[in-house]
VOBA-1610 file (N, C-alpha, C; in pm, whole numbers, padded with zeros to 5 digits, always signed):
BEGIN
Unk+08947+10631+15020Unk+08879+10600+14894Unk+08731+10570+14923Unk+08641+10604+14844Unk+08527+10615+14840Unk+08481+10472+14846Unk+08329+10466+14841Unk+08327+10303+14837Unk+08303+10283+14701Unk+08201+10398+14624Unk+08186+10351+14508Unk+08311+10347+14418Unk+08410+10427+14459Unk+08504+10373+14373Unk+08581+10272+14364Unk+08630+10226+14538Unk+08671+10103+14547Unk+08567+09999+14499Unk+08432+10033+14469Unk+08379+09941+14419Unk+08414+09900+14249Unk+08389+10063+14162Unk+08420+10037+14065Unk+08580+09991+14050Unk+08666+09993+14085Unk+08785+09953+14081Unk+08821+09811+14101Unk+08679+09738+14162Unk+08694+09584+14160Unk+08632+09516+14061Unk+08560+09618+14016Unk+08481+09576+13926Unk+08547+09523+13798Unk+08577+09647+13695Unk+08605+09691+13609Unk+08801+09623+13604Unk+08851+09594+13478Unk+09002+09572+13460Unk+09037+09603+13338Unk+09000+09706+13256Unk+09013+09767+13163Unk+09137+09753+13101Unk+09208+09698+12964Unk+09306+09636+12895Unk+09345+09689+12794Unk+09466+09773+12749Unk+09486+09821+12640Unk+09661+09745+12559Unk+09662+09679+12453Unk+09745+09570+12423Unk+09791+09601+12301Unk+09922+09626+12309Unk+09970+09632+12127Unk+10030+09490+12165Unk+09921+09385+12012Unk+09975+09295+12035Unk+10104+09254+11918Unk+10194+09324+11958Unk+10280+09309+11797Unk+10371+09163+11749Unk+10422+09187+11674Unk+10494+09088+11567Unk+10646+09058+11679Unk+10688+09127+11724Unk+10806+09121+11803Unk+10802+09084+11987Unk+10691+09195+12034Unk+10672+09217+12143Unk+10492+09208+12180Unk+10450+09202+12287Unk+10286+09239+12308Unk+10372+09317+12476Unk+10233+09445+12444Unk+10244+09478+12575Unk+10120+09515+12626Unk+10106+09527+12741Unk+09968+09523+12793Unk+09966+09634+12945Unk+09894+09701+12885Unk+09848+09840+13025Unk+09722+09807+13060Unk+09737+09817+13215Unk+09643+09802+13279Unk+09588+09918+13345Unk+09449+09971+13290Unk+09370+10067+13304Unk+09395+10138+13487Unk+09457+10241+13513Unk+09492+10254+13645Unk+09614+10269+13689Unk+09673+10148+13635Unk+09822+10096+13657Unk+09908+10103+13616Unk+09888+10164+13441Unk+09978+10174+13373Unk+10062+10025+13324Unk+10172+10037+13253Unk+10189+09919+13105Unk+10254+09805+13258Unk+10194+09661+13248Unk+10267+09614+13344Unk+10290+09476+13272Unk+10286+09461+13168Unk+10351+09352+13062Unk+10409+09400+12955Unk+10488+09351+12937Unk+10633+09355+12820Unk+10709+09277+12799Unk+10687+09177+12697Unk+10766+09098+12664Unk+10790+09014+12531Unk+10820+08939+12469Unk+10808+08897+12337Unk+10706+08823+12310Unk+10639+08825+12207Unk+10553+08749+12131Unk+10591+08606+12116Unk+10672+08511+12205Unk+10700+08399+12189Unk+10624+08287+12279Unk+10568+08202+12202Unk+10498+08068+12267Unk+10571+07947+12235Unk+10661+07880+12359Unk+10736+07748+12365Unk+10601+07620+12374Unk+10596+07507+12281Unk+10508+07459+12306Unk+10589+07287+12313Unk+10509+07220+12355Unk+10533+07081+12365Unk+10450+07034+12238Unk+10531+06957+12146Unk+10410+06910+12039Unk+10367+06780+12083Unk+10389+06680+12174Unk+10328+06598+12204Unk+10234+06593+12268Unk+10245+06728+12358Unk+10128+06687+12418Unk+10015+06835+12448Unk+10103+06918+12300Unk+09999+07041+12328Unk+09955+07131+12420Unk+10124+07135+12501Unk+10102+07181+12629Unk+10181+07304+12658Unk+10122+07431+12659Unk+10200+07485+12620Unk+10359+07544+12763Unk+10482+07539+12741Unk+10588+07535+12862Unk+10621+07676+12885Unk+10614+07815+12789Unk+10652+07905+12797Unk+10591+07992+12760Unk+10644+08121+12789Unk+10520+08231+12708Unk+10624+08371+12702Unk+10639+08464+12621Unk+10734+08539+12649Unk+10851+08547+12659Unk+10911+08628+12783Unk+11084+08668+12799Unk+11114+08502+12796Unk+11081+08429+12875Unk+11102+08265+12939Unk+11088+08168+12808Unk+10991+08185+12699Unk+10992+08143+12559Unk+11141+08239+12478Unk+11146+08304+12486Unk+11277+08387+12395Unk+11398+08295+12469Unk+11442+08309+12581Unk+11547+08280+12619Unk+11573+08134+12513Unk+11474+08022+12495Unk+11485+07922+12479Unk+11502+07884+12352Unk+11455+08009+12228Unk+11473+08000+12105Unk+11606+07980+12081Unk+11601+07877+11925Unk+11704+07804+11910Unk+11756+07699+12015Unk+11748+07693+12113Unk+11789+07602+12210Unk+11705+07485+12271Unk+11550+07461+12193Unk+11471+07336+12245Unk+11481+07200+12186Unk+11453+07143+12237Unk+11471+06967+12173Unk+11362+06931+12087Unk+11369+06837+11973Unk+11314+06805+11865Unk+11157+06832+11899Unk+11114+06793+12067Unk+10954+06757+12102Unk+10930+06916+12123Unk+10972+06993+12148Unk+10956+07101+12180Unk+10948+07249+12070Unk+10842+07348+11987Unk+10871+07432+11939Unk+10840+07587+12027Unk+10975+07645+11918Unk+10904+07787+11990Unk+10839+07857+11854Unk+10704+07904+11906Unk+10642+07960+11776Unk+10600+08135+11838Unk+10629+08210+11720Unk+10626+08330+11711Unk+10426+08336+11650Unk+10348+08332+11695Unk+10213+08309+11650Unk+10209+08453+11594Unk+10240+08575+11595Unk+10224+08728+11504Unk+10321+08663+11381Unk+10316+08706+11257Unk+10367+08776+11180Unk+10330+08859+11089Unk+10401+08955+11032Unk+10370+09074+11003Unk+10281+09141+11039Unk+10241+09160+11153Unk+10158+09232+11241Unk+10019+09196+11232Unk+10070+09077+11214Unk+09907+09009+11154Unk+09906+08851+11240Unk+09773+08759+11285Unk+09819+08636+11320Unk+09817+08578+11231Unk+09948+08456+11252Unk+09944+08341+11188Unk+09911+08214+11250Unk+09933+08209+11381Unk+09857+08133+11390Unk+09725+08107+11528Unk+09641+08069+11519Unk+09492+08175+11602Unk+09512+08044+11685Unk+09579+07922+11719Unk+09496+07875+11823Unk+09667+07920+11933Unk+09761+07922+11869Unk+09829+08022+11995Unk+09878+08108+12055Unk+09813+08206+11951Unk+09825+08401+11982Unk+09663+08372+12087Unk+09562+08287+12039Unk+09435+08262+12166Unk+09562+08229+12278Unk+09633+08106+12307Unk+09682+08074+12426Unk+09781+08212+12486Unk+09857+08272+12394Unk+09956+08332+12416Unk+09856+08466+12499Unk+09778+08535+12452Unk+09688+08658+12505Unk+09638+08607+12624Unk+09571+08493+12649Unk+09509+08462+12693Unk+09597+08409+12861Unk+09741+08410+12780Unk+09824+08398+12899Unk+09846+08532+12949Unk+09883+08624+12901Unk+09900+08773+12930Unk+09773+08858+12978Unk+09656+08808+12946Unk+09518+08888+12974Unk+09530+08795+13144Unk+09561+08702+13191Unk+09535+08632+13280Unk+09640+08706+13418Unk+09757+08714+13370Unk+09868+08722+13459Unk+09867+08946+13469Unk+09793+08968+13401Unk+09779+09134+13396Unk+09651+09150+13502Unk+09542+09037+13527Unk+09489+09039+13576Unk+09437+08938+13741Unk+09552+08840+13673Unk+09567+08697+13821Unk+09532+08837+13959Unk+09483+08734+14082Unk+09475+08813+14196Unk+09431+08904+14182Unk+09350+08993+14128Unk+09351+09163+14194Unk+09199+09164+14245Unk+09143+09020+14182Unk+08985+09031+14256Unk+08894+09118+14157Unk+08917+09094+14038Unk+08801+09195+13951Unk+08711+09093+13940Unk+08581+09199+13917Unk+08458+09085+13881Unk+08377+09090+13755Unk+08410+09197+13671Unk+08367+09129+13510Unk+08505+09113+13452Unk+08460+09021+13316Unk+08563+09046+13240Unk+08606+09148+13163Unk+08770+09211+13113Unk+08846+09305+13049Unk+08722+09383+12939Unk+08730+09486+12906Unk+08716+09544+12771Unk+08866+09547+12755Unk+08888+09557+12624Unk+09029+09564+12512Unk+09024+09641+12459Unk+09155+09718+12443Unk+09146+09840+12311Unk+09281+09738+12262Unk+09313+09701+12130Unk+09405+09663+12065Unk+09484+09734+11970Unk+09605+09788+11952Unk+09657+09841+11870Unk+09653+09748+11729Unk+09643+09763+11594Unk+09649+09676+11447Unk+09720+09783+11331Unk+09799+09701+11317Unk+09893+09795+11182Unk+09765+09834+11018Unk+09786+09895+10987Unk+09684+09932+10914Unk+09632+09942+10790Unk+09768+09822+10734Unk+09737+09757+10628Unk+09685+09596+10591Unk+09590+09577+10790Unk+09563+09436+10760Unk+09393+09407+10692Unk+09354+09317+10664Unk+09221+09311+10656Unk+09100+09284+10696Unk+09027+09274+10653Unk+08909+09315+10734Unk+08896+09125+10776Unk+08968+09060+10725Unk+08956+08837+10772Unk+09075+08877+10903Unk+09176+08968+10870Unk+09263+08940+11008Unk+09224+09030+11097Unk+09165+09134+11068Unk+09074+09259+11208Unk+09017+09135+11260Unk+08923+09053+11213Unk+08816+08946+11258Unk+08920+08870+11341Unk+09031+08825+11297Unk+09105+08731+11346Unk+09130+08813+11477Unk+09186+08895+11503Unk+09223+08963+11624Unk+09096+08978+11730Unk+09012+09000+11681Unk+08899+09003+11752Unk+08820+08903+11874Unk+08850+08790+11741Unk+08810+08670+11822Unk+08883+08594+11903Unk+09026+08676+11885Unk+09095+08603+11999Unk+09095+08634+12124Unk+09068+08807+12109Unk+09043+08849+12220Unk+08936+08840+12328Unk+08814+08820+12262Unk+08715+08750+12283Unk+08666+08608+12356Unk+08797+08555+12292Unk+08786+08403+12347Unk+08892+08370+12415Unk+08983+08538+12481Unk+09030+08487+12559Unk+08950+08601+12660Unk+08864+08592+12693Unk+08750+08605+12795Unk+08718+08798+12816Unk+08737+08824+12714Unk+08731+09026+12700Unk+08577+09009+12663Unk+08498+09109+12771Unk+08408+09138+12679Unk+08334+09226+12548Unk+08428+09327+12586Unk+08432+09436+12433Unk+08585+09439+12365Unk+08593+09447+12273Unk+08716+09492+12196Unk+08688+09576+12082Unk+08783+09700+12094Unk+08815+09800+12002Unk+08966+09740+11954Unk+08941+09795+11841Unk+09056+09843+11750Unk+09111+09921+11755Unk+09215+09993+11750Unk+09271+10092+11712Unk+09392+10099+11598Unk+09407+10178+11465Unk+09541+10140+11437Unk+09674+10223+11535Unk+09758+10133+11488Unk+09917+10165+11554Unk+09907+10337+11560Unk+09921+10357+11411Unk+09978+10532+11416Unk+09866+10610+11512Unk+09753+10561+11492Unk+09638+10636+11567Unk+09678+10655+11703Unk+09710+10494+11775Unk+09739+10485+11907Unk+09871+10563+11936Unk+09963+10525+11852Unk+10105+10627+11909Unk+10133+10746+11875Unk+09986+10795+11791Unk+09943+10952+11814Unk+09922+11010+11954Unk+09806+10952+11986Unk+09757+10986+12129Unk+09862+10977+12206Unk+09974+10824+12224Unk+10098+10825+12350Unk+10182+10955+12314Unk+10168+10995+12207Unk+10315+11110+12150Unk+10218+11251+12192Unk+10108+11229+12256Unk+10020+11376+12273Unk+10062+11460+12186Unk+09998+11425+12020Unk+09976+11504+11936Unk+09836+11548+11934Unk+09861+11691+11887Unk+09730+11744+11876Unk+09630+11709+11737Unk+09552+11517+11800Unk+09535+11500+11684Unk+09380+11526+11671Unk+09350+11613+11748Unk+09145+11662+11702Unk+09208+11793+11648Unk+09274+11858+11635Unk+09306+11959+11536Unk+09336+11940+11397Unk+09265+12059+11315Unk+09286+12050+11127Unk+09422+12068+11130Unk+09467+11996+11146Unk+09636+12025+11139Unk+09717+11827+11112Unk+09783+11852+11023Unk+09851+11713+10965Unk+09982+11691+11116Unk+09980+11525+11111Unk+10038+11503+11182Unk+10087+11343+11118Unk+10219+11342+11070Unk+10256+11246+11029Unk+10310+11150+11114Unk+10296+11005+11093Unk+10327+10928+11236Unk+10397+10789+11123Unk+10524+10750+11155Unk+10576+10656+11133Unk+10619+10578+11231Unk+10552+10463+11211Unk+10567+10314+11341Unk+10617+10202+11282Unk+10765+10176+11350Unk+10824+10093+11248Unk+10837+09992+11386Unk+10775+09883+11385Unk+10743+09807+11449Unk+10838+09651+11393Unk+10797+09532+11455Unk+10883+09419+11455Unk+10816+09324+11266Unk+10700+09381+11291Unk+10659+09281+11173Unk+10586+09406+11033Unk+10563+09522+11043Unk+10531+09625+10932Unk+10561+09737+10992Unk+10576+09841+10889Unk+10569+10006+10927Unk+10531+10066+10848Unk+10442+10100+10954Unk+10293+10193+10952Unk+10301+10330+10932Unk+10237+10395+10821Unk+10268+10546+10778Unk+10139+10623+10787Unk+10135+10698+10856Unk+09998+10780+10874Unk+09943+10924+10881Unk+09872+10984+10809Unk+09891+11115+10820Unk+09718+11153+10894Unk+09749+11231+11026Unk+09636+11235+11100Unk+09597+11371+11153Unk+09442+11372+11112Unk+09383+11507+11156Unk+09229+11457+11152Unk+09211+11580+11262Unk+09046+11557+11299Unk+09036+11404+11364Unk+09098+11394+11447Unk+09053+11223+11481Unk+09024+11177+11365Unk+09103+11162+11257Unk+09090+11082+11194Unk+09206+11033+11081Unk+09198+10913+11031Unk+09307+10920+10950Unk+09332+10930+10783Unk+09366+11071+10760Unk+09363+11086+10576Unk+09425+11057+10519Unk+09560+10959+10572Unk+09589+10915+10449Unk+09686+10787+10571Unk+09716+10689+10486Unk+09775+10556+10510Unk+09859+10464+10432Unk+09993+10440+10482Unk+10075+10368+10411Unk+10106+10276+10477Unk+10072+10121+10435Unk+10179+10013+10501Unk+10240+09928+10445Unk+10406+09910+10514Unk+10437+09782+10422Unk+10476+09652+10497Unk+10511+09516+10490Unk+10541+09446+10587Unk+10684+09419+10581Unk+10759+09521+10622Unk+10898+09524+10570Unk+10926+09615+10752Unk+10994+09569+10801Unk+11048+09656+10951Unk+11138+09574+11051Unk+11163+09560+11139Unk+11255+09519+11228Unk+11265+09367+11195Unk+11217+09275+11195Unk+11234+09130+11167Unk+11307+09092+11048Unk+11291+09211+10940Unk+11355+09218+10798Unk+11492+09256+10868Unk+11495+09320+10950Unk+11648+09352+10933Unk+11702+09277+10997Unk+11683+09216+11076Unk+11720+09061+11143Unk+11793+08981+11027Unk+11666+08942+10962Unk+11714+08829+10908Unk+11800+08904+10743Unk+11803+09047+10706Unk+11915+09087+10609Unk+12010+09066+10674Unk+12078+09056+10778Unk+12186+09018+10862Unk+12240+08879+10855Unk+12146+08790+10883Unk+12220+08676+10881Unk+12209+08627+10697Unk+12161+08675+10663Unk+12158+08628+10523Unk+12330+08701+10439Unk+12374+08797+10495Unk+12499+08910+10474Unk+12580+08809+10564Unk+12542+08769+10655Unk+12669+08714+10710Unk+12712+08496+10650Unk+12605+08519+10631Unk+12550+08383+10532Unk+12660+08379+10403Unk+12640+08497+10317Unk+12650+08525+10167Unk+12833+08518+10166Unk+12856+08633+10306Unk+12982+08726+10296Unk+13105+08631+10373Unk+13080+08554+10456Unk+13140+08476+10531Unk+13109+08363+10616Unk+13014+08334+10542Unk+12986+08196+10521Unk+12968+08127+10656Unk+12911+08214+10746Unk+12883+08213+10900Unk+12765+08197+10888Unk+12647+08121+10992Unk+12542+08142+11027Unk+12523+08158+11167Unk+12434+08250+11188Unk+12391+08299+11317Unk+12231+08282+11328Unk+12202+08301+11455Unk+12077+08289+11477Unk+11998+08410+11498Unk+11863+08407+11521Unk+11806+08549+11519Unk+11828+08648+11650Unk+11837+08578+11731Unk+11872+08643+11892Unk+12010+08713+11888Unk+12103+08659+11770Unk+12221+08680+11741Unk+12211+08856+11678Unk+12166+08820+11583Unk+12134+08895+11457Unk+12093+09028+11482Unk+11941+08983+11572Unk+11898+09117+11642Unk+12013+09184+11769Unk+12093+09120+11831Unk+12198+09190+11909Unk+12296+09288+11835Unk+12340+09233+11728Unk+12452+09269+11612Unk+12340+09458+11600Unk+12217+09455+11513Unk+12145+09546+11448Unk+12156+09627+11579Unk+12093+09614+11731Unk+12069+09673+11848Unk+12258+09756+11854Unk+12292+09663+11887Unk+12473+09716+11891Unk+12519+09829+11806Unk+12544+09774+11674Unk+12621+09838+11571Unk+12553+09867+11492Unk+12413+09838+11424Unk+12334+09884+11345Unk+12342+10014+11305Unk+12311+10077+11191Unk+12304+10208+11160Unk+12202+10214+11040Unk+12137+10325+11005Unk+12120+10355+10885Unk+12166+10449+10845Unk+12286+10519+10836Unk+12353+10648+10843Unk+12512+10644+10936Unk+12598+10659+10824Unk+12794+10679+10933Unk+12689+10697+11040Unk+12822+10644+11136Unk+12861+10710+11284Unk+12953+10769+11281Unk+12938+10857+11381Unk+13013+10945+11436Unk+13188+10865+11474Unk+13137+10765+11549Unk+13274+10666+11565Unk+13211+10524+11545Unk+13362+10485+11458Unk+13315+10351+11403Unk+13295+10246+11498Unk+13253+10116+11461Unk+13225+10039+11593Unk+13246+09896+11584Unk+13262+09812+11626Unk+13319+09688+11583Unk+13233+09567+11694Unk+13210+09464+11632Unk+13156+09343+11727Unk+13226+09221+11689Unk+13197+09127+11784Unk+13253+08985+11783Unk+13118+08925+11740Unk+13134+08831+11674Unk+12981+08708+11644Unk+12988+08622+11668Unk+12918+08537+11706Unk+12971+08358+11731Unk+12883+08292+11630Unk+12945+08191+11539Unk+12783+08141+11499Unk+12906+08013+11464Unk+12802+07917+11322Unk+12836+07800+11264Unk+12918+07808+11144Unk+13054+07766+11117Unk+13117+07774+10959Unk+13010+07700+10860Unk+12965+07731+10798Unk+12874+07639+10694Unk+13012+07571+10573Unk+13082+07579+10603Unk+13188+07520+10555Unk+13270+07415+10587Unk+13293+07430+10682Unk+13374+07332+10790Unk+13256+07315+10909Unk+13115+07311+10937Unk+13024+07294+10996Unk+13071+07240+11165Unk+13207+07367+11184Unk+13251+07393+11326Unk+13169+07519+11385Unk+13215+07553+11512Unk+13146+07716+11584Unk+13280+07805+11515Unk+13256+07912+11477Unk+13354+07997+11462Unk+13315+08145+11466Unk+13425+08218+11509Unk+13373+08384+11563Unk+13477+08455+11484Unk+13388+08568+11445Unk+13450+08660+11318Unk+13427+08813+11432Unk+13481+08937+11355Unk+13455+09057+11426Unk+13428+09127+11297Unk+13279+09160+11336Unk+13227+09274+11256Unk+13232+09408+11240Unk+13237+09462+11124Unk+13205+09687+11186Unk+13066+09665+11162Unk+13064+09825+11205Unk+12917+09871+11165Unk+12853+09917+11048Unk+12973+09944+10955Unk+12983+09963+10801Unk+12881+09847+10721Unk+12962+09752+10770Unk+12937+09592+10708Unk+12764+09565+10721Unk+12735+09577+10922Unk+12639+09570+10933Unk+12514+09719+10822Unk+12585+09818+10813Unk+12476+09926+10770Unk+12442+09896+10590Unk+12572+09852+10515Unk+12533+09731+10387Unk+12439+09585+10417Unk+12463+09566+10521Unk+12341+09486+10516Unk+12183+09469+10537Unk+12156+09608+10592Unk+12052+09652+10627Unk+11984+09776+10519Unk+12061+09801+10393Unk+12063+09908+10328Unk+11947+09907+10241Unk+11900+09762+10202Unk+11800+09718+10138Unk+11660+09801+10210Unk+11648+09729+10317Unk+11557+09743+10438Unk+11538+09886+10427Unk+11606+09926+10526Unk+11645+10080+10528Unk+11565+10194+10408Unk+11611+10150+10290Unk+11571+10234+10207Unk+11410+10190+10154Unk+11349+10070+10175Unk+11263+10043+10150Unk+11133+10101+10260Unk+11161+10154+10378Unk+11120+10195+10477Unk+11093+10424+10484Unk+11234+10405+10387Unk+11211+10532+10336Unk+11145+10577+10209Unk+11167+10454+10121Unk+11069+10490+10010Unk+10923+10478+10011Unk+10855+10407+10122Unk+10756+10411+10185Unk+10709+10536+10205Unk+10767+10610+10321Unk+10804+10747+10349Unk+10737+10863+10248Unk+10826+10877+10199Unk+10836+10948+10016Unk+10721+10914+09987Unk+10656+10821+09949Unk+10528+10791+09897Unk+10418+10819+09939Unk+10430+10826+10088Unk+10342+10877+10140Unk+10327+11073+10166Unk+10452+11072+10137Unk+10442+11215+10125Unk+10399+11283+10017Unk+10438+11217+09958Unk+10377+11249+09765Unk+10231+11242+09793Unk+10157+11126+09866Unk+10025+11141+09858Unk+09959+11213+09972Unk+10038+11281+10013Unk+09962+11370+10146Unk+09890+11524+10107Unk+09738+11499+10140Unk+09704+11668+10058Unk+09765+11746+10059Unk+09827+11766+09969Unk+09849+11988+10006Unk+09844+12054+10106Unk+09749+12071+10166Unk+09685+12162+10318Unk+09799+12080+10413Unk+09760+11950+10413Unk+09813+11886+10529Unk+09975+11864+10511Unk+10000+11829+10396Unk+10195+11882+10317Unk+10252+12045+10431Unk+10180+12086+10417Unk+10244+12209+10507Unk+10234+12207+10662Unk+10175+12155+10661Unk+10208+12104+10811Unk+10310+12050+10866Unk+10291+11902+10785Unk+10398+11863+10825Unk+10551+11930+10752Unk+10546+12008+10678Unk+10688+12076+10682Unk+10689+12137+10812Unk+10620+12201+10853Unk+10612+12288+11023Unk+10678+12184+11134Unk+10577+12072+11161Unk+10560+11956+11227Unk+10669+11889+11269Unk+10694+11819+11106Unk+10785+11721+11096Unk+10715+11611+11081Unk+10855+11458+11108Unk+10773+11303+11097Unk+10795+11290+11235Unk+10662+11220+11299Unk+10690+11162+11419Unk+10744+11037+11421Unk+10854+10950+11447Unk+10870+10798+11444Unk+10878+10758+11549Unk+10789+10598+11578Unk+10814+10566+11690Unk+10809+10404+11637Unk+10831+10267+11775Unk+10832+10197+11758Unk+10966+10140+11757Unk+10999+10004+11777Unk+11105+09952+11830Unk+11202+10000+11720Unk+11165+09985+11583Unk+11271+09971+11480Unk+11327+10115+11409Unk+11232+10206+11550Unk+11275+10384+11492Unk+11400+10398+11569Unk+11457+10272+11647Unk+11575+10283+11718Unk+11673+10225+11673Unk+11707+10211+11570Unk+11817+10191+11481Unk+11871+10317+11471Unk+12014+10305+11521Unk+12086+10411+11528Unk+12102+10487+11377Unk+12069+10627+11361Unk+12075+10707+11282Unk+11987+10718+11195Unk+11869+10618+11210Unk+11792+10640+11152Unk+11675+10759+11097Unk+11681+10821+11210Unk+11590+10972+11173Unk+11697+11060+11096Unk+11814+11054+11164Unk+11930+11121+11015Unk+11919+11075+10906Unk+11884+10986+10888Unk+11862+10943+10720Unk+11742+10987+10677Unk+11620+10969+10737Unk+11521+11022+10659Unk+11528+11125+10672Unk+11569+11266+10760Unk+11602+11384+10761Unk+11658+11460+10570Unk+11759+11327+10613Unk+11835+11317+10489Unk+11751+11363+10372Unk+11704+11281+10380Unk+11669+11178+10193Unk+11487+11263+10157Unk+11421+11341+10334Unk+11282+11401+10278Unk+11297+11556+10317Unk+11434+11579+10340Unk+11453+11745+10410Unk+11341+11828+10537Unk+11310+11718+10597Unk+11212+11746+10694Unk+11245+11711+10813Unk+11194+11793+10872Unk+11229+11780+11067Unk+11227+11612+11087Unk+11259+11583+11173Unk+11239+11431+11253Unk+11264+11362+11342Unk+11157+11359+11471Unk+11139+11331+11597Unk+11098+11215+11595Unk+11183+11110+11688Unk+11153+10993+11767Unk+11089+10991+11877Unk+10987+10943+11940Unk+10884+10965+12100Unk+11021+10926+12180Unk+10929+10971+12271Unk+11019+10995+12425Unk+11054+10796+12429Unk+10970+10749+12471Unk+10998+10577+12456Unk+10899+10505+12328Unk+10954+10481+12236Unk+10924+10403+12138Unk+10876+10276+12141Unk+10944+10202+12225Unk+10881+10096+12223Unk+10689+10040+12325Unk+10701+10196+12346Unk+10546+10190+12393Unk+10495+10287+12460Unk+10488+10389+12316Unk+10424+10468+12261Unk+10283+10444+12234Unk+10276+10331+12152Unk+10132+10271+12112Unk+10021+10254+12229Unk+10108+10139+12315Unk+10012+10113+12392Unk+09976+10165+12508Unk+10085+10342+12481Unk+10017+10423+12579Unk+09913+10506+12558Unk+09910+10525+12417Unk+09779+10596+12330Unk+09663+10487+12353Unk+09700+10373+12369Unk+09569+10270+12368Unk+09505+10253+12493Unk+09562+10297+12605Unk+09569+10326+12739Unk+09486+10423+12766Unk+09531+10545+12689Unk+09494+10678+12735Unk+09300+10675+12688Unk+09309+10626+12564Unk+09197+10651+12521Unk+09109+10533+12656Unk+09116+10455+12693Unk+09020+10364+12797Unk+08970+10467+12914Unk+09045+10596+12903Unk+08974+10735+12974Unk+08890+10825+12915Unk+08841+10778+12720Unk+08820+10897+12627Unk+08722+10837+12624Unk+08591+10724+12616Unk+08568+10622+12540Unk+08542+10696+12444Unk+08483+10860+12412Unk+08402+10900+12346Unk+08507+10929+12186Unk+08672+10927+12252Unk+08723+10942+12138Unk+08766+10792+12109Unk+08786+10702+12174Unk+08828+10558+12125Unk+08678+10510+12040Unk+08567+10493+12051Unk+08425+10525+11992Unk+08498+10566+11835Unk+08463+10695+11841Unk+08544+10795+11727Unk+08659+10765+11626Unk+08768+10691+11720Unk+08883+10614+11607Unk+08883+10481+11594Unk+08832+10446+11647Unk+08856+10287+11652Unk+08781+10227+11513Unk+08782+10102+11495Unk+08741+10004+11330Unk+08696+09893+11347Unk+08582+09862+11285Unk+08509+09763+11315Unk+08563+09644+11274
//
C-alpha cells in the first residue's frame, strides 16, 4: 500500500447510517456495514447514565427494574427523543470507529423516510453533528435502497421502490437521480407488532409483550394463505386471572390480525400508483415494485401486492440493508450523493 493511501485511510472514516425506528445500521466507508442492531437505549433514571445500547438494550426490554428505562429514542422514523438518539449515535459513531486511529472526524450520509419535515431533517442533523460528524447528508430511504438494489436510477426510466421499514413505509417513484413522485405513511412493522398483541388482548384475553409479538409476526406472520398451515405456542399474562398462561396460535389468526396493517400498506401502494405519470406507469408495468426493508419480509407479502396491483414484485437480495448499502455506495459518488441528497 502506498503511503498516500495508507495515509488517506487514517485520515478519513467515512459513515453511512440508516438510522431507523427498529434497527440503526452503520457502514463503514472501506469496510462495509459493521453495526447492526436495535435502536434501543437502557438508561438509569437516577443517575442519567446511560447501561445499554442496542442488541444488550433489547435483550433487557420488559425485564428492567422501576430505576431503570429502556427507551426506543426513533419513532416513526422520526426522533423522539434528541438527547438519546445524540447518546445512542453517538454510541455507534464511536464503537464503528473506537481504535482504528483516524484523524478527522466522520462525514455522514443518513438514510430519512420521506415524509418527515424539514424541524425533524434539522433534528437528525444536529445529532449527527453533535455527535462529532463533520458533514452530514441526507438521503431518503427509497433513494438509498435504490442505489443498494443497483437500479438504474440516472436513467428516464421509472423505478418504483417500496421500504417498509420498523416505524413508516416509504413509496417512491425514481428517475433521473431524482425523485417524481413520493408516498409516506407511518404505518409498517411496529404496527404490526403491536395489531398482535392488541388481537391477542381482544381475542383471548392474553397479553404479550413486544419481543413476543414481533417473534409470533417473524414465525407465522403472513399477508397471504400459506402454502402449509402453521401453528405457535405464546406465553404471556391471563388479564383475567392475572396468572402466566400459554395458548397455541395459527397463522390464520395471526394474518386477521395484521389484515388492518397489511392492507393499509397496500392502499398506500395503489395511491401511489394512481399518482405516478403516465410515461413512468409503463415502466413500472415492465419493471415492477421493488420492496425492501425489514417489514417486506413478512411472509407472502409481495403475493399480496402482486395480488391486489397485477404487477411484477421483487424483494432485494437482503432487505434489511439495502438502504444503508445505497448510503455506502454513494460515499464513493460524492458527485451523485451532492445530486440526491436534502438539505
Amino acid at each position: 500500500m502506498s503511503v498516500v493511501r495508507w495515509f488517506k485511510n487514517r485520515l478519513f472514516c467515512d459513515l453511512a447510517i440508516d438510522l431507523g425506528t427498529a434497527n440503526t445500521l452503520v457502514y463503514l466507508k472501506g469496510k462495509g456495514i459493521i453495526i447492526q442492531e436495535p435502536s434501543i437505549v437502557v438508561v438509569n433514571k437516577q443517575t442519567g447514565k446511560v447501561e445499554a445500547v442496542g442488541g444488550r438494550a433489547k435483550d433487557m426490554l420488559g425485564k428492567t427494574p422501576t430505576n431503570v428505562l429502556a427507551i426506543k429514542p426513533m419513532q416513526d422514523g422520526v426522533i423522539a427523543d434528541f438527547e438519546i438518539a445524540e447518546k445512542m449515535l453517538d454510541f455507534f459513531i464511536k464503537k464503528a470507529t473506537n481504535n482504528k486511529g483516524f484523524l478527522l472526524r466522520p462525514r455522514i450520509v443518513i438514510g430519512i423516510p420521506t415524509g418527515i419535515t424539514q424541524v425533524e431533517r434539522r433534528a437528525v442533523k444536529d445529532v449527527a453533528m453533535r455527535a462529532k460528524a463533520t458533514e452530514v447528508y441526507l438521503v431518503e430511504q427509497p433513494m438509498a435502497a435504490a442505489v443498494g438494489a443497483e437500479l438504474p436510477i440516472s436513467e428516464p426510466t421509472g423505478n418504483m421502490v417500496v421500504d417498509i421499514g420498523g416505524g413508516t413505509t416509504d413509496i417512491a417513484v425514481i428517475s433521473l437521480d431524482g425523485v417524481v413522485f413520493n408516498h409516506s405513511i407511518r404505518v409498517a412493522g411496529n404496527e404490526m407488532d403491536e395489531a398482535i398483541i392488541q388481537y391477542l388482548k381482544k381475542k383471548y384475553n392474553l397479553l404479550i409483550g413486544e419481543r413476543s409479538a414481533e417473534i409470533l409476526k417473524m414465525q407465522i406472520g403472513s399477508a397471504y394463505p400459506l402454502d402449509e398451515p402453521m401453528t405457535m405456542e405464546v406465553k404471556g399474562r391471563d388479564l383475567r386471572e392475572g396468572i402466566p398462561k400459554t395458548i397455541v396460535i395459527d397463522d390464520q389468526e395471526i394474518r386477521e390480525a395484521l389484515e388492518e396493517v397489511v392492507a393499509s400498506i397496500v392502499s398506500a401502494i395503489r395511491i401511489a400508483l394512481e399518482k405516478t405519470p403516465p410515461e413512468l406507469s409503463a415502466d413500472i408495468i415492465d419493471r415492477g415494485i421493488i420492496l425492501t426493508g425489514g417489514g417486506s419480509l413478512l411472509k407472502n407479502l409481495d403475493k399480496r401486492i402482486r395480488e391486489e396491483t397485477q404487477l411484477p414484485v421483487f424483494i432485494t437480495e437482503d432487505p434489511l440493508t439495502t438502504v444503508v448499502l445505497g448510503a455506502g455506495k454513494m460515499l464513493d459518488d460524492m458527485e451523485l450523493l451532492k445530486k440526491v441528497s436534502i438539505p
